[in-house]
C-alpha positions, 0 to 999 in steps of 0.5 A: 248774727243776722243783719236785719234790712229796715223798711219804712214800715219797720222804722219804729220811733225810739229804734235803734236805726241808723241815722241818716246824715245830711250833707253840710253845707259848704263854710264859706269863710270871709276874708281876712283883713290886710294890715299895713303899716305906713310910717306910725300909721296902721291901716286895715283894709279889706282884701279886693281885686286890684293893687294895695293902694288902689283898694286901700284908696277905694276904701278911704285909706289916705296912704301916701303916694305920688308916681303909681309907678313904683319910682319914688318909694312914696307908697311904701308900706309894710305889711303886718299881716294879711293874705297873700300877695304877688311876688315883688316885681322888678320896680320893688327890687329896685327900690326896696331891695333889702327891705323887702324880707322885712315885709315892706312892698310898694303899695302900687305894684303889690297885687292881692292874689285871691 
């Protein structure tokens, strides 16, 4: 069987030409939302450059906190769901020890990774 080459001129409407595929346009998907729980309270924050607490504060969540430096545990949140974050860093092992395979982490040490 012999191929035939198409030209513009021998495009008819309604022939049975190979269809030209545009290329799509890259999704960009939104981030997902990071869900904390402190005490009973839950929060939901978008995720940003910057620690938990910070970015939660900036957005107008009231977690509790004191030090910002990871001594007194008041920042203490566990996190339900969200992207990616740091590893724990050494103040978390410290502090939170066994609690952190239970998805609890410092809201002032715990960076959002991007």
């Amino acid at each position: 069987m012999r191929q035939r080459a198409f030209t513009v001129g021998s495009l008819i409407p309604g022939s049975t030409a190979p269809a030209i595929q545009q290329p799509q346009p890259a999704v960009k998907q939104m981030p997902k939302k990071i869900i904390l729980q402190q005490g009973i309270q839950k929060f939901e924050i978008s995720p940003a450059k910057g620690n938990l607490l910070d970015v939660a504060l900036n957005q107008g969540k009231p977690i509790q906190y004191k030090c910002r430096k990871g001594t007194c545990g008041q920042c203490t949140v566990k996190v339900l769901h969200g992207p990616t974050l740091s590893q724990p860093n050494e103040q978390e092992y410290k502090k939170l020890a066994n609690a952190l395979n239970n998805g609890y982490r410092l809201a002032c040490q715990a960076e959002i990774l991007q």
